[in-house]
N, C-alpha and C positions, 0 to 999 in steps of 0.2 A: 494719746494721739490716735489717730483712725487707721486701723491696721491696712495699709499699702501695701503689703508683702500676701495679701489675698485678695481674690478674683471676688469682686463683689458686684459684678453686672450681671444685672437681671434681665432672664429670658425669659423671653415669654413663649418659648415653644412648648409641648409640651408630649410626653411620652404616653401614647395609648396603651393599657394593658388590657388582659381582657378581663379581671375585675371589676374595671369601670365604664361598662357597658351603660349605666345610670346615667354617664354624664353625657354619653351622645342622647340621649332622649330624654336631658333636660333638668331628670326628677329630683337629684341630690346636688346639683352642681348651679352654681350663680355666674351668672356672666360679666365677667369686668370690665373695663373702659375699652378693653381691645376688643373685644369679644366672642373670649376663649371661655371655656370653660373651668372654673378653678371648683376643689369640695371647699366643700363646709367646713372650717377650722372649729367650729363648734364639734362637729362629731368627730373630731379628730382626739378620741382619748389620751394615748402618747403625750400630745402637746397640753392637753386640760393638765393632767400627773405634771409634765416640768413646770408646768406654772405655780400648781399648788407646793411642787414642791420648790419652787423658785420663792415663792412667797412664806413659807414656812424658814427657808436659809436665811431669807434676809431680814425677818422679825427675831433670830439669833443673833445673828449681827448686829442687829439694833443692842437688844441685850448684853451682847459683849462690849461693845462702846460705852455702854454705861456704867458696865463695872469698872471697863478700862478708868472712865472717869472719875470712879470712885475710889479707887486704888491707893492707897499711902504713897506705896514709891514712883507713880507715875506721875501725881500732884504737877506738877512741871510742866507734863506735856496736855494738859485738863483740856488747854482751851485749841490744841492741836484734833482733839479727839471729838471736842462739841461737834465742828461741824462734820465730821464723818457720821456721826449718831444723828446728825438732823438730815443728812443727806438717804441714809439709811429708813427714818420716817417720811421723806420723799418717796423713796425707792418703792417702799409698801402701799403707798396712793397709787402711785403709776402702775405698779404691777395690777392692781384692783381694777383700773382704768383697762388697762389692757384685757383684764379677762371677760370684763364689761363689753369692752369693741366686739370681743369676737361671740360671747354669747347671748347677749343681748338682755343678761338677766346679771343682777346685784350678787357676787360672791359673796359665801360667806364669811365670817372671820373665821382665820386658823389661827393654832395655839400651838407655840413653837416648845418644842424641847424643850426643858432648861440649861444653859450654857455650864459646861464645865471649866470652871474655875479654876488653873494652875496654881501652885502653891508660889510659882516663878516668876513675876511679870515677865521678864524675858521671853518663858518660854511662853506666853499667852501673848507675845507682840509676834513672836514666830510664826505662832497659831494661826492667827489673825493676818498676817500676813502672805498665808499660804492658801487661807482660805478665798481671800481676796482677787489672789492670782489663779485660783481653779474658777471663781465667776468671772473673771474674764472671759474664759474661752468660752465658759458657758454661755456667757448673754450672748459672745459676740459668734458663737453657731445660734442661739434664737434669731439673731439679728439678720445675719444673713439668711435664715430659710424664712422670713415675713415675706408673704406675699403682698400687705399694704404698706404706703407709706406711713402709716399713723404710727402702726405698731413699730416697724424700724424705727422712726424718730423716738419712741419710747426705750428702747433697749439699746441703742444708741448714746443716751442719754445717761442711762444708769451703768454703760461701757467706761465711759467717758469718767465717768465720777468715780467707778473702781479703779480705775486706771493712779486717777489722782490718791485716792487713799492708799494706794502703793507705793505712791512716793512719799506721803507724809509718815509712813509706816517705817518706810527705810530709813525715812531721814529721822525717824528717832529713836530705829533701833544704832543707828550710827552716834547717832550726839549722846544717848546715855548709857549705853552698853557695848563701846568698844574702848 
């Protein structure tokens, strides 16, 4: 669900520091529909690093769904876990789309970790489950600091979907491990 318990109206005012002297004269800064001054989320390194490594977390997660899938003793929950792993190769498009939006140039591919394997499925639905509920807050702080709508509607969207694999997560560490 859409977190209602945070202030998510957008201001458009905006704080002058003295830093950003470039954006009263124009040189680094692009003018929006209002016609304020916002920077460049291209040259904004900080946010380039959370995306790659936003895109790097979520090609493990991919990974992990798949073993999830291939698991002996999870077999049961197979078709529980398909669409989290497909929702998960969604998630790696969008995130590509969005870094597209804002840099206006084709990312590359990254190449994730390889997922550590618990010897427990238990403790790898744990795993997975905790890791699901720390992208939460993460997408849903990208989400709120987006300056476009494009981008919100994208991290939104992949909110929304972790949100749901949280519950399918629960609901199967309930039906077969309690």
């Amino acid at each position: 669900m859409y977190p209602y318990n945070r202030n998510t109206q957008i201001y458009n005012t905006k704080i002058q520091a003295k830093e950003d002297s470039s954006a009263k004269n124009g040189k680094n800064g692009k003018a929006n529909k209002n016609g304020n001054q916002d920077a460049d989320l291209s040259l904004d390194r900080r946010l380039m690093e959370l995306l790659t490594l936003a895109r790097e977390e979520t090609e493990q997660m991919a990974e992990r769904y798949q073993s999830m899938m291939e698991n002996p003793d999870l077999t049961e929950a197979t078709e529980l876990f398909k669409p989290m792993y497909l929702d998960e190769q969604k998630h790696k498009k969008q995130l590509r789309e969005a870094m597209f939006t804002i840099t206006k140039d084709t990312p590359e591919e990254v190449a994730a970790a390889p997922v550590e394997k618990p010897a427990d499925s238990k403790q790898m639905l744990e795993d997975t489950l905790l890791l699901e509920m720390d992208d939460i807050s993460f997408y849903r702080d990208l989400l709120l600091n987006m300056p476009d709508n494009d981008l919100r509607d994208i991290f939104f969207e992949i909110v929304t979907d972790k949100q749901n694999h949280c519950n399918g997560l629960n609901y199967i560490m309930i039906k077969y491990f309690s």
